[in-house]
DOVO-189567 format. One record per atom (N, C-alpha, C): residue number from 1; residue in one letter; chain; atom name; x, y, z. Coordinates in steps of 0.02 Angstrom, whole numbers. Layout:
<nodes>
+-----+----+----+----+--------+--------+--------+
!   i ! aa ! ch ! at !      u !      v !      w !
+-----+----+----+----+--------+--------+--------+
! NUM !  A !  A ! CA !      X !      Y !      Z !
...
+-----+----+----+----+--------+--------+--------+
</nodes>
This chain:
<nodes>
+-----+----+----+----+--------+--------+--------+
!   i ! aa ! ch ! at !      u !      v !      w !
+-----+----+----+----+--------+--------+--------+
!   1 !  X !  A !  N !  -3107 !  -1980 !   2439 !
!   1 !  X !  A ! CA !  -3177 !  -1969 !   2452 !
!   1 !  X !  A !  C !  -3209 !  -2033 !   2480 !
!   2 !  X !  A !  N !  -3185 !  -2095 !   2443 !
!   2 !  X !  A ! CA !  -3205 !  -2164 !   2474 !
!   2 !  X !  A !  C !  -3185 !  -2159 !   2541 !
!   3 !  X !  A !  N !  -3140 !  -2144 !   2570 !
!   3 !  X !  A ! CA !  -3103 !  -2163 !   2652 !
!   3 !  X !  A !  C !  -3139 !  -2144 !   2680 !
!   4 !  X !  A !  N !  -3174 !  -2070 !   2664 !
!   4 !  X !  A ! CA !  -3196 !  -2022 !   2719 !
!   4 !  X !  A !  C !  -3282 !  -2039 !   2696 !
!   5 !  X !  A !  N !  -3312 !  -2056 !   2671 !
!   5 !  X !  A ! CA !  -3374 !  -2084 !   2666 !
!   5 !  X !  A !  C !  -3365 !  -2153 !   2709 !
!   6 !  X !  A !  N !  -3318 !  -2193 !   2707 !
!   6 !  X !  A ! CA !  -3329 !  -2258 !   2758 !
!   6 !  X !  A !  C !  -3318 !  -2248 !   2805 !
!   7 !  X !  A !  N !  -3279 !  -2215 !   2858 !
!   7 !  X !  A ! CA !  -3244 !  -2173 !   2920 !
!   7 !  X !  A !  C !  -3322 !  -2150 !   2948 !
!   8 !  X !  A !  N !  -3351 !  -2125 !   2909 !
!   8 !  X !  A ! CA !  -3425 !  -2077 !   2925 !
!   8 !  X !  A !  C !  -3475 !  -2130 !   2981 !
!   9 !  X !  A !  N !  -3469 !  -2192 !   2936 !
!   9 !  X !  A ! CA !  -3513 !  -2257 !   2978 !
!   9 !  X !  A !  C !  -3489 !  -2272 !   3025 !
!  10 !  X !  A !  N !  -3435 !  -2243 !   3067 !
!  10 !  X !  A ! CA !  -3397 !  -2265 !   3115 !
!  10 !  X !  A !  C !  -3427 !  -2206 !   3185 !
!  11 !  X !  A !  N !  -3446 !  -2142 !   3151 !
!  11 !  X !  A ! CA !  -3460 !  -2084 !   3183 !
!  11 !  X !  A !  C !  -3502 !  -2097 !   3254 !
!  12 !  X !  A !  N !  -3497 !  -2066 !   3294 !
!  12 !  X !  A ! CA !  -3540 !  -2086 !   3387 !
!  12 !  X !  A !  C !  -3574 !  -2020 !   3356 !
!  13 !  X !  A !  N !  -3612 !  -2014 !   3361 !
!  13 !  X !  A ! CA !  -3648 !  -1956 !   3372 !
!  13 !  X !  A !  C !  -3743 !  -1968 !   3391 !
!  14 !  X !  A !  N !  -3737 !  -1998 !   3447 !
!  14 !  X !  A ! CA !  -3803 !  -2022 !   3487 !
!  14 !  X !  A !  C !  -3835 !  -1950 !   3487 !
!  15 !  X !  A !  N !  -3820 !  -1889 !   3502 !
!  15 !  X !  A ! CA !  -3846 !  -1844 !   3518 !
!  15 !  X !  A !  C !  -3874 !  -1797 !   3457 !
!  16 !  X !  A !  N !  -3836 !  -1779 !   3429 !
!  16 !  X !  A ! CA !  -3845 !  -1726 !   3347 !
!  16 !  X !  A !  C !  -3872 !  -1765 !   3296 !
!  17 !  X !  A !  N !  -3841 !  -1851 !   3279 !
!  17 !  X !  A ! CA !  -3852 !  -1890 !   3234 !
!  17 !  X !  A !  C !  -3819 !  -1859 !   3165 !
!  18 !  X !  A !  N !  -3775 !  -1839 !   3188 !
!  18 !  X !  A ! CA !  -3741 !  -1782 !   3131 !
!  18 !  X !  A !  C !  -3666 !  -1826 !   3122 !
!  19 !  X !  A !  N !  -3673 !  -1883 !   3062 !
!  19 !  X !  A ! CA !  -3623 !  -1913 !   3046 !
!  19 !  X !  A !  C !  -3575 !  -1861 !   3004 !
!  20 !  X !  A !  N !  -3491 !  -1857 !   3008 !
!  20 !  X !  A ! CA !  -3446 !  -1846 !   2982 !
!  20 !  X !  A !  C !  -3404 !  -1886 !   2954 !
!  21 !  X !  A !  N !  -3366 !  -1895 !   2891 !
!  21 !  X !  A ! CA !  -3318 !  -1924 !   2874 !
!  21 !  X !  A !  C !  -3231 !  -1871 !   2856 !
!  22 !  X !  A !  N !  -3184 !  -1892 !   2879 !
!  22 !  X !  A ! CA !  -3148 !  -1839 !   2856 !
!  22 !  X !  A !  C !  -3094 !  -1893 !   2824 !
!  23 !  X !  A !  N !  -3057 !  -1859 !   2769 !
!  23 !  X !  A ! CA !  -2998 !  -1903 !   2748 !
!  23 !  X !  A !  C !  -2944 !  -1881 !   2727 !
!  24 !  X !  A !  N !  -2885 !  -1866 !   2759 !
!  24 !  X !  A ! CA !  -2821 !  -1808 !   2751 !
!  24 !  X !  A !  C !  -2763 !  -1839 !   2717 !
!  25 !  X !  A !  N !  -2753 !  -1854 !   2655 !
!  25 !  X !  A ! CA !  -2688 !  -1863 !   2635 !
!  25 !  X !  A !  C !  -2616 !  -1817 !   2656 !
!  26 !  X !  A !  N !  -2571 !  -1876 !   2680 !
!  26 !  X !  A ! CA !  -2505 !  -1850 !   2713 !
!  26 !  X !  A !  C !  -2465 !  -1852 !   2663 !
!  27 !  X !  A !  N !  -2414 !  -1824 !   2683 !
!  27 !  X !  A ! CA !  -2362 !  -1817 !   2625 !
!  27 !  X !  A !  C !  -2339 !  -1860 !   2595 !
!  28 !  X !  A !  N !  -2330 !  -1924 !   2654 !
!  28 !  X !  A ! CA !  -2319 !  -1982 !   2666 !
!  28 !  X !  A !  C !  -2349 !  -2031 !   2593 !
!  29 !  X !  A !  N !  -2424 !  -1987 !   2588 !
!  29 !  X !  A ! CA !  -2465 !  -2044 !   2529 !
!  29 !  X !  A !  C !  -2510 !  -2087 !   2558 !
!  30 !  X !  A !  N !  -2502 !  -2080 !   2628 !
!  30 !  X !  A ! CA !  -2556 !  -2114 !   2672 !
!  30 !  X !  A !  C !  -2607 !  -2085 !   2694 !
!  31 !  X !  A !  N !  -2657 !  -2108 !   2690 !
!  31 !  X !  A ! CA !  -2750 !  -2073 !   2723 !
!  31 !  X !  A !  C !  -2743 !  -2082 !   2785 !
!  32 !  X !  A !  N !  -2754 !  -2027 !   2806 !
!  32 !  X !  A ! CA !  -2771 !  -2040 !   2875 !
!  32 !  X !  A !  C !  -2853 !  -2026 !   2886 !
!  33 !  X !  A !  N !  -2890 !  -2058 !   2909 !
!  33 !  X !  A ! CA !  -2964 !  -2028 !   2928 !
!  33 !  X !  A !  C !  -2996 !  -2027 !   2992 !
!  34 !  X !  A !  N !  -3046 !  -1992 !   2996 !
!  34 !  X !  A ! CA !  -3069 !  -1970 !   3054 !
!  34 !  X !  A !  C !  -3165 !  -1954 !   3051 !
!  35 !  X !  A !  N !  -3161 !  -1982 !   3102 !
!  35 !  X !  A ! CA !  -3262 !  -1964 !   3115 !
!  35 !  X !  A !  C !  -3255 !  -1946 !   3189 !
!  36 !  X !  A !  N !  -3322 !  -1893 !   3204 !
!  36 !  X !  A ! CA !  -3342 !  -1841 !   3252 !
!  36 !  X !  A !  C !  -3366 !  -1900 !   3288 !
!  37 !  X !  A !  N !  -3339 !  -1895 !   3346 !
!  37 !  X !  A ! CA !  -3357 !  -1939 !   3410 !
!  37 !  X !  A !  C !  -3385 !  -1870 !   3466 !
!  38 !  X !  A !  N !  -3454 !  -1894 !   3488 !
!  38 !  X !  A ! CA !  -3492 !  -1851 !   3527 !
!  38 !  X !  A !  C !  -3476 !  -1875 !   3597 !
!  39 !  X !  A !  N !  -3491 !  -1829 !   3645 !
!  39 !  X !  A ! CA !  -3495 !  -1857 !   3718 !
!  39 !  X !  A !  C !  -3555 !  -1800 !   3733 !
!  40 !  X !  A !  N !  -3581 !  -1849 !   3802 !
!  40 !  X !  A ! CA !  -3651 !  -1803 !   3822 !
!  40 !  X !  A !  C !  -3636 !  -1737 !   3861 !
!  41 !  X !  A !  N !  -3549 !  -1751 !   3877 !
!  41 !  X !  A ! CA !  -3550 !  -1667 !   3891 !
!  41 !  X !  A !  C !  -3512 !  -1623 !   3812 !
!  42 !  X !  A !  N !  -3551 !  -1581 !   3793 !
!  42 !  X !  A ! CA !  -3527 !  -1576 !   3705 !
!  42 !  X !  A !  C !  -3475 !  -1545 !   3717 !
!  43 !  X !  A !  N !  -3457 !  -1519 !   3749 !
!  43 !  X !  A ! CA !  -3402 !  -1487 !   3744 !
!  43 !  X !  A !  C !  -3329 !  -1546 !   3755 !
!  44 !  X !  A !  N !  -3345 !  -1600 !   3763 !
!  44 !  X !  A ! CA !  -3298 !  -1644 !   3758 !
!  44 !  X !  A !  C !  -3273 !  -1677 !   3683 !
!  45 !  X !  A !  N !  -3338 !  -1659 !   3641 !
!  45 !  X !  A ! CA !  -3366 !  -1680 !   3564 !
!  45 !  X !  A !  C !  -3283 !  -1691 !   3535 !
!  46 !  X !  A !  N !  -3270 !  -1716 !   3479 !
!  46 !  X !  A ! CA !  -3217 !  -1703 !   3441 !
!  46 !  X !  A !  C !  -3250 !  -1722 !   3343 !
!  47 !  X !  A !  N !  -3231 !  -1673 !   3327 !
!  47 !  X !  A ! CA !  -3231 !  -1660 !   3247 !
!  47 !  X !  A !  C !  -3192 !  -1686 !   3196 !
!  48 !  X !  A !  N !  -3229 !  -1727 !   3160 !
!  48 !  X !  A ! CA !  -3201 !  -1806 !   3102 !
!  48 !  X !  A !  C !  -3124 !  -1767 !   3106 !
!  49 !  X !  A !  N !  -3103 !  -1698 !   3081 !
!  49 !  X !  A ! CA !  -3056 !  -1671 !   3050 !
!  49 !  X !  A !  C !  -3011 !  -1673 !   3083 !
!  50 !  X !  A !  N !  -3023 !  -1657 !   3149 !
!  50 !  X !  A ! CA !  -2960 !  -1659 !   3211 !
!  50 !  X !  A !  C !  -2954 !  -1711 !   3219 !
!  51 !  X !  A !  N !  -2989 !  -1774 !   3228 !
!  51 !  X !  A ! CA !  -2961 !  -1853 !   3238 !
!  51 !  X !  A !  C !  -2908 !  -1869 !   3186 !
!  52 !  X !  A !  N !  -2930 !  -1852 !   3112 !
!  52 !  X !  A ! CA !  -2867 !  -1875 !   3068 !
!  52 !  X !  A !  C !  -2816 !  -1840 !   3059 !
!  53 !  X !  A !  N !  -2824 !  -1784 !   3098 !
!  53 !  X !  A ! CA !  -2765 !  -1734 !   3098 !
!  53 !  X !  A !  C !  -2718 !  -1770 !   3138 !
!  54 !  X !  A !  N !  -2745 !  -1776 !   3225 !
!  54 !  X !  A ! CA !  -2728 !  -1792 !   3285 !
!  54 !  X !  A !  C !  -2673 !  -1874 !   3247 !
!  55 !  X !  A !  N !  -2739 !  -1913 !   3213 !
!  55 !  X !  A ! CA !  -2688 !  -1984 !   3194 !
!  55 !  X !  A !  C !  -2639 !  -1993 !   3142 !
!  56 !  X !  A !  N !  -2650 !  -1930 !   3100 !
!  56 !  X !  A ! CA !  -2561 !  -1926 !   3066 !
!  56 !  X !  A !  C !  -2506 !  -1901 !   3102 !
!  57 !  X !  A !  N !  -2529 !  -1841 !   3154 !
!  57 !  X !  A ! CA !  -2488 !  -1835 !   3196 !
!  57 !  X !  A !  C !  -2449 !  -1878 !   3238 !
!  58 !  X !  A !  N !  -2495 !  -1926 !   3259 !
!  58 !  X !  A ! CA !  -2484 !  -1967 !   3300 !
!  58 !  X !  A !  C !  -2434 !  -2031 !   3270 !
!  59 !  X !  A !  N !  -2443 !  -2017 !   3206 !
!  59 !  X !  A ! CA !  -2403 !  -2073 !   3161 !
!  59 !  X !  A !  C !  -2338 !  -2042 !   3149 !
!  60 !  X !  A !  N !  -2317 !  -1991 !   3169 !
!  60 !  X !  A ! CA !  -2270 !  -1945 !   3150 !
!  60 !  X !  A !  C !  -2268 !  -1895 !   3074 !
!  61 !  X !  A !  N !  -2333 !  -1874 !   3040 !
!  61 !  X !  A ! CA !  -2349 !  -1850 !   2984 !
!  61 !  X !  A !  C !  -2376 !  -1791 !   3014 !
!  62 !  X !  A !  N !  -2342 !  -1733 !   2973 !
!  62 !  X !  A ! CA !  -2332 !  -1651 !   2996 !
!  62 !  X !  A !  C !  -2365 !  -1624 !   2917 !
!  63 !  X !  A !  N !  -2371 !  -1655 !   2881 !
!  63 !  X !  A ! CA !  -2366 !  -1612 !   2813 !
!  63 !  X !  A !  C !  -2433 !  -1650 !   2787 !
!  64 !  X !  A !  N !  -2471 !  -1625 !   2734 !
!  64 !  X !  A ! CA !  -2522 !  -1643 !   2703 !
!  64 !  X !  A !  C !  -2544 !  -1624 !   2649 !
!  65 !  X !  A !  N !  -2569 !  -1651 !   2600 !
!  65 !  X !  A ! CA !  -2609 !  -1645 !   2546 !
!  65 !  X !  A !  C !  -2648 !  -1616 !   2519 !
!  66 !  X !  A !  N !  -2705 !  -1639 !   2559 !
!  66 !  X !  A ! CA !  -2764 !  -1611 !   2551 !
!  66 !  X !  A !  C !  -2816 !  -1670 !   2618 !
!  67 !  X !  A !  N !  -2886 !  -1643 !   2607 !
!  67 !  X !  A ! CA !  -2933 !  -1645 !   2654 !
!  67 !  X !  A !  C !  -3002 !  -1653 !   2622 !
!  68 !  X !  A !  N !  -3024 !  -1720 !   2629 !
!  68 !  X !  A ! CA !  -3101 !  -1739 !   2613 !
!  68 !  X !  A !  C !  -3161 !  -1717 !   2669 !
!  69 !  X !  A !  N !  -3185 !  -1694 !   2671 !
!  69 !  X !  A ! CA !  -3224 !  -1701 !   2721 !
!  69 !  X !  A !  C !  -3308 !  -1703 !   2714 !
!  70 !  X !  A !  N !  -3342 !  -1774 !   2718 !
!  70 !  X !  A ! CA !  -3411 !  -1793 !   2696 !
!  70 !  X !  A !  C !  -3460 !  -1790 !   2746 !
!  71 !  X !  A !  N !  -3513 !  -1783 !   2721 !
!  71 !  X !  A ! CA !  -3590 !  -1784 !   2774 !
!  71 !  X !  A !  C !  -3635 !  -1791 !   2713 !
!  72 !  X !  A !  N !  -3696 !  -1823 !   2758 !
!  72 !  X !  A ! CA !  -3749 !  -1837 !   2703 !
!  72 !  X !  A !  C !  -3786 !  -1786 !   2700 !
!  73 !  X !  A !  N !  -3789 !  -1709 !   2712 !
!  73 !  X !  A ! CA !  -3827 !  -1662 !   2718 !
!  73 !  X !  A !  C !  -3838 !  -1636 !   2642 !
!  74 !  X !  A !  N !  -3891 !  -1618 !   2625 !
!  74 !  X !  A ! CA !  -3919 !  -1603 !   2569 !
!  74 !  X !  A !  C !  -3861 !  -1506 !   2543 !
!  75 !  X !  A !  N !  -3851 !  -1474 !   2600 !
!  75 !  X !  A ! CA !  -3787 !  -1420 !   2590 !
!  75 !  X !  A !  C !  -3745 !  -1452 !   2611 !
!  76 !  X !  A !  N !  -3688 !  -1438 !   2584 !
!  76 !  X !  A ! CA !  -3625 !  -1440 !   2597 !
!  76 !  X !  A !  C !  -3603 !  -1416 !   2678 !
!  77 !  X !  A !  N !  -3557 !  -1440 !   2699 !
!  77 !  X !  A ! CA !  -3540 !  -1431 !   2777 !
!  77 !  X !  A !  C !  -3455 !  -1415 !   2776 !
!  78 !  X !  A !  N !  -3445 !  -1355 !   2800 !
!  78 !  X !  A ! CA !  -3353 !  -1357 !   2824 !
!  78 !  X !  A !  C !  -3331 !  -1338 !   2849 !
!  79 !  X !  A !  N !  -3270 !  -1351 !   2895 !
!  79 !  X !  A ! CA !  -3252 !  -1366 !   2943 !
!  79 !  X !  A !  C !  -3266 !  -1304 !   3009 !
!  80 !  X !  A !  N !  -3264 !  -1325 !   3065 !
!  80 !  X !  A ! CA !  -3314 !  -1284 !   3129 !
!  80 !  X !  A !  C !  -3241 !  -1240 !   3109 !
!  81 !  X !  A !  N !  -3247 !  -1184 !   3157 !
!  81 !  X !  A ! CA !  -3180 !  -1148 !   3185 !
!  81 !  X !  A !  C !  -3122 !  -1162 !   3198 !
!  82 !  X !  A !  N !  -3116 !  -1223 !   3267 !
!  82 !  X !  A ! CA !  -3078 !  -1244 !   3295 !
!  82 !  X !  A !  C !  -3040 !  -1311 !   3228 !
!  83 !  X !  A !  N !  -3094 !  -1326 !   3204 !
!  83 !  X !  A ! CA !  -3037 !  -1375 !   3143 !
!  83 !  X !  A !  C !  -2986 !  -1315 !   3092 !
!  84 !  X !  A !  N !  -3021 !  -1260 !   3060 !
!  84 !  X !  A ! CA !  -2986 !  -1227 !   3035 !
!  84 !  X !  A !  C !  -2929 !  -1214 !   3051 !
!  85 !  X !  A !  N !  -2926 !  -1187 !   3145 !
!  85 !  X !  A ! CA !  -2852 !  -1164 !   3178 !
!  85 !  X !  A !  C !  -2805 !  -1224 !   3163 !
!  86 !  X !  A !  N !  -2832 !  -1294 !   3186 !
!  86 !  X !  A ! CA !  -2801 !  -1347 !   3180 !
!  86 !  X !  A !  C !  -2772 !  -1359 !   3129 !
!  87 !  X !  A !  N !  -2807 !  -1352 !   3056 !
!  87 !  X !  A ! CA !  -2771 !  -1366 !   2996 !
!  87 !  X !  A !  C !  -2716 !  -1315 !   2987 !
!  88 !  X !  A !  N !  -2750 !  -1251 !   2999 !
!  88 !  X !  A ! CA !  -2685 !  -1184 !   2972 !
!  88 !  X !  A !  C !  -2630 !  -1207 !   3018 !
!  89 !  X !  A !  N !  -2627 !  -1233 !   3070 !
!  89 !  X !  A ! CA !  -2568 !  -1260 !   3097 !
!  89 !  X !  A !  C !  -2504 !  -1295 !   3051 !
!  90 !  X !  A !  N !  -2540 !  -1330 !   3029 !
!  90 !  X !  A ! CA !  -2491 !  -1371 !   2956 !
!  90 !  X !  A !  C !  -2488 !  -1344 !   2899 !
!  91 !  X !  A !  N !  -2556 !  -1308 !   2874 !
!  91 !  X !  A ! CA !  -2544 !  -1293 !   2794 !
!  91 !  X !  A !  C !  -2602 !  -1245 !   2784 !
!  92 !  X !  A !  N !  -2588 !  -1184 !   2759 !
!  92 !  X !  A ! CA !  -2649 !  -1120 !   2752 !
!  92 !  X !  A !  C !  -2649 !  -1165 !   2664 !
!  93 !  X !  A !  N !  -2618 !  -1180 !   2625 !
!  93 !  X !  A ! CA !  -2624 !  -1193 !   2548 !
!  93 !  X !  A !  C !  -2656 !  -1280 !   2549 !
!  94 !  X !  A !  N !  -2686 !  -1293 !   2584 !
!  94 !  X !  A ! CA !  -2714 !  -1368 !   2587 !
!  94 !  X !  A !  C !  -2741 !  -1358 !   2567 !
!  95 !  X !  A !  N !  -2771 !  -1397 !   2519 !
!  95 !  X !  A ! CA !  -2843 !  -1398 !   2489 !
!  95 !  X !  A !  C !  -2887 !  -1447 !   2544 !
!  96 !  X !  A !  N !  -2951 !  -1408 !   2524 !
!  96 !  X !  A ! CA !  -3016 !  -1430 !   2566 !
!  96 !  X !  A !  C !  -3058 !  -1460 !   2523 !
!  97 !  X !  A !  N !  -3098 !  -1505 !   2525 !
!  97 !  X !  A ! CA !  -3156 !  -1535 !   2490 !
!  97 !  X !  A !  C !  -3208 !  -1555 !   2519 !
!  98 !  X !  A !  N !  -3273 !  -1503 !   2510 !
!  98 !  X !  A ! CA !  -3329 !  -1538 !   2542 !
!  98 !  X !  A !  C !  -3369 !  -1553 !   2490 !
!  99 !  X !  A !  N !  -3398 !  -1641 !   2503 !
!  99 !  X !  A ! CA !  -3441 !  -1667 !   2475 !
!  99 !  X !  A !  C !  -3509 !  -1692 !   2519 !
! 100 !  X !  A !  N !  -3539 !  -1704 !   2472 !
! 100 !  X !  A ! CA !  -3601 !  -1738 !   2503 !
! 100 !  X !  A !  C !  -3629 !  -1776 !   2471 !
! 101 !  X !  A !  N !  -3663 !  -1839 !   2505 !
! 101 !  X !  A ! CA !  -3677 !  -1910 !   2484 !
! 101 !  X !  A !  C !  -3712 !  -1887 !   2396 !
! 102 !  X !  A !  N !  -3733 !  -1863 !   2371 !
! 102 !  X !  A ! CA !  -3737 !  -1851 !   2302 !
! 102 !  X !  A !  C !  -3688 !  -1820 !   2263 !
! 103 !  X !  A !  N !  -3628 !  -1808 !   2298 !
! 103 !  X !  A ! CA !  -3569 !  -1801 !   2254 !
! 103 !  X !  A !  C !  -3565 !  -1720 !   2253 !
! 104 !  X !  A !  N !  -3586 !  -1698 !   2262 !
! 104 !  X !  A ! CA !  -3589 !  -1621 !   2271 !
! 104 !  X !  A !  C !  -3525 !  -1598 !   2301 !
! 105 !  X !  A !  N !  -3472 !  -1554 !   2264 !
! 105 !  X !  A ! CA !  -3407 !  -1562 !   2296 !
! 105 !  X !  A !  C !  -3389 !  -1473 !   2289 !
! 106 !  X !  A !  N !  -3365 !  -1462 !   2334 !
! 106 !  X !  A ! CA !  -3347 !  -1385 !   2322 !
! 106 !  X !  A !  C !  -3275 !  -1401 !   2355 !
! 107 !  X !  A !  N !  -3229 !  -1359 !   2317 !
! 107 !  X !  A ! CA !  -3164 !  -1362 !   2326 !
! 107 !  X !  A !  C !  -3137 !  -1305 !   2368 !
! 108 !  X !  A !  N !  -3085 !  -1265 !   2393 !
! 108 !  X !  A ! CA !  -3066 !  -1235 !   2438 !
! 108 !  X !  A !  C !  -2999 !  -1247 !   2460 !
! 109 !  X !  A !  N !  -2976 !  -1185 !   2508 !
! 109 !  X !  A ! CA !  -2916 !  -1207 !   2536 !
! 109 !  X !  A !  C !  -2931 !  -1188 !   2626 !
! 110 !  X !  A !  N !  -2880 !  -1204 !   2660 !
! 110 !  X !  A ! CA !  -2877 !  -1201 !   2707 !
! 110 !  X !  A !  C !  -2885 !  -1114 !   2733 !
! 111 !  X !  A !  N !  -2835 !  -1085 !   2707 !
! 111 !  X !  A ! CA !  -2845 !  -1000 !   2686 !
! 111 !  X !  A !  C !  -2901 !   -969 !   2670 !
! 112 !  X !  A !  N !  -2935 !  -1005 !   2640 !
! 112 !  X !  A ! CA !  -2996 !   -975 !   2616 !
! 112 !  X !  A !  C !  -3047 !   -963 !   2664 !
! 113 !  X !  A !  N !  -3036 !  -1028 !   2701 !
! 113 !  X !  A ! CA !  -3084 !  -1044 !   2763 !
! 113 !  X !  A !  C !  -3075 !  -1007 !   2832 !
! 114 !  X !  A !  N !  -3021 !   -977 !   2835 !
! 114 !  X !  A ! CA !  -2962 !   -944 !   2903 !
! 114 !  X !  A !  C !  -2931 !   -913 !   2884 !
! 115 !  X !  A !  N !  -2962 !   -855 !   2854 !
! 115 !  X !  A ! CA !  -2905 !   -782 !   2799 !
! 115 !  X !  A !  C !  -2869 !   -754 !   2870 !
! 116 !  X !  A !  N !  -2863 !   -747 !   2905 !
! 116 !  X !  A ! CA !  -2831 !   -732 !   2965 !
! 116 !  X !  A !  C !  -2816 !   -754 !   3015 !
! 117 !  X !  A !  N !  -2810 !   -809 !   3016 !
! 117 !  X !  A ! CA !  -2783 !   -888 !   3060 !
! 117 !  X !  A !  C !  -2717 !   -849 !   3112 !
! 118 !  X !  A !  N !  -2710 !   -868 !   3159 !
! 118 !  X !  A ! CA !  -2658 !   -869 !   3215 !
! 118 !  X !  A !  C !  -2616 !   -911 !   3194 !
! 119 !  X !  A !  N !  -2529 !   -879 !   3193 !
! 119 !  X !  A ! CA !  -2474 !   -913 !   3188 !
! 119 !  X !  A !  C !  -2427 !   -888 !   3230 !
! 120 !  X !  A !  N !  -2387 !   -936 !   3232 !
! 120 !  X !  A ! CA !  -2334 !   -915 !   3276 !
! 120 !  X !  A !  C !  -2263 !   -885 !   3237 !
! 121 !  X !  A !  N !  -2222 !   -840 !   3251 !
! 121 !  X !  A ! CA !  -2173 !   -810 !   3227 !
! 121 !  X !  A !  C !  -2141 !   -894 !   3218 !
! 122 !  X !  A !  N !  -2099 !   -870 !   3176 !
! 122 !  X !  A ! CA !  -2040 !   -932 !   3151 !
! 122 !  X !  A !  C !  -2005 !   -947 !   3198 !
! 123 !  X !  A !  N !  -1994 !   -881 !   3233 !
! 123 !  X !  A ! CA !  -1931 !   -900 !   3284 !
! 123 !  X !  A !  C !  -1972 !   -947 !   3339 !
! 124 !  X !  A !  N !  -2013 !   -956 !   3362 !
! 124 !  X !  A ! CA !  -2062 !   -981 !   3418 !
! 124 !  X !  A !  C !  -2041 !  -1060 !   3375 !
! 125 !  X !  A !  N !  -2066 !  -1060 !   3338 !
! 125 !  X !  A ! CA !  -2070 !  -1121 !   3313 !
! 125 !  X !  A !  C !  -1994 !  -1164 !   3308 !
! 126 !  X !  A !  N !  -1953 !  -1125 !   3308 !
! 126 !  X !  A ! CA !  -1885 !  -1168 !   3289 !
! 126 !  X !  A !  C !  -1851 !  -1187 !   3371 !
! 127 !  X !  A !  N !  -1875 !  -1126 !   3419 !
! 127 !  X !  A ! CA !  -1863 !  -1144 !   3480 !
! 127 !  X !  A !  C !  -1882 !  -1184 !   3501 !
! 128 !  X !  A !  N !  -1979 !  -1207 !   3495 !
! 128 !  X !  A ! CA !  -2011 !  -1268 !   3503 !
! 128 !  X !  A !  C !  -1967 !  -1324 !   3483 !
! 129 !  X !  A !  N !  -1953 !  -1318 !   3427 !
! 129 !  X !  A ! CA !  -1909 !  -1398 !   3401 !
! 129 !  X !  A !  C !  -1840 !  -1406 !   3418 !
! 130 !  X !  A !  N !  -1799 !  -1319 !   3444 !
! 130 !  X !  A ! CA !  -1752 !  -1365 !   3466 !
! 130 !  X !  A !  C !  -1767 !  -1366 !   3534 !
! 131 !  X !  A !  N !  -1791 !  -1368 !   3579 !
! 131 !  X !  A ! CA !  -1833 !  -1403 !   3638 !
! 131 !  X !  A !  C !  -1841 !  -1467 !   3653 !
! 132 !  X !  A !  N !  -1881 !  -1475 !   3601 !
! 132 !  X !  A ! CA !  -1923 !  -1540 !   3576 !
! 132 !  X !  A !  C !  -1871 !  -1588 !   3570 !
! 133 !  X !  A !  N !  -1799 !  -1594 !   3554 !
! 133 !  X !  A ! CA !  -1756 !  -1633 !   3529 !
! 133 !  X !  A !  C !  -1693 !  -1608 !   3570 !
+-----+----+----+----+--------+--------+--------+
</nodes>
């Protein structure tokens, strides 16, 4: 909850002023975190959740924990659409956690959030990797 509350002060968001913190434990045991960087065309925007997704990935971390994700909004906030697809990618049983700067924490899973998330058959997936390698 600490990572993803400091990550938050890092947030661009000139336009909304809508700071995010996100903080994804990997399997690994390592945090990865992430804040919503805006651009003035929004549709370029990116969401705290997908940055720390994107940088465990990027670290070579496929598997995860669980998921902090903070804002100072007086309700609770979680995750847009497009982060949901992103997480069910790795884990429908992740736990989710939204807090807010008074500690206000509601728990969740990834499933809960995307009861009918897009996946790919197994077989797709094993072809991808032996591809990939």
């Amino acid at each position: 909850m600490e990572a993803a509350k400091q990550v938050r002060k890092n947030a661009y968001a000139p336009y909304s002023c809508f700071l995010v913190g996100a903080a994804l434990r990997g399997s690994d045991g390592q945090i990865y975190t992430g804040c919503n960087v805006e651009n003035v065309s929004y549709g370029l925007s990116i969401c705290a959740e997908r940055v720390a997704v994107f940088k465990a990935v990027s670290a070579g971390v496929t598997s995860f924990q669980a998921l902090v994700l903070v804002t100072d909004q007086e309700e609770l906030v979680s995750p847009c659409g497009a982060c949901r697809q992103v997480l069910a990618e790795f884990s429908l049983e992740m736990p989710v956690f939204m807090v807010n700067f008074q500690e206000k924490i509601v728990q969740t899973t990834v499933e809960k959030l995307l009861p009918a998330s897009f996946v790919f058959r197994k077989s797709r997936e094993e072809k991808f990797n032996e591809e990939r390698f």
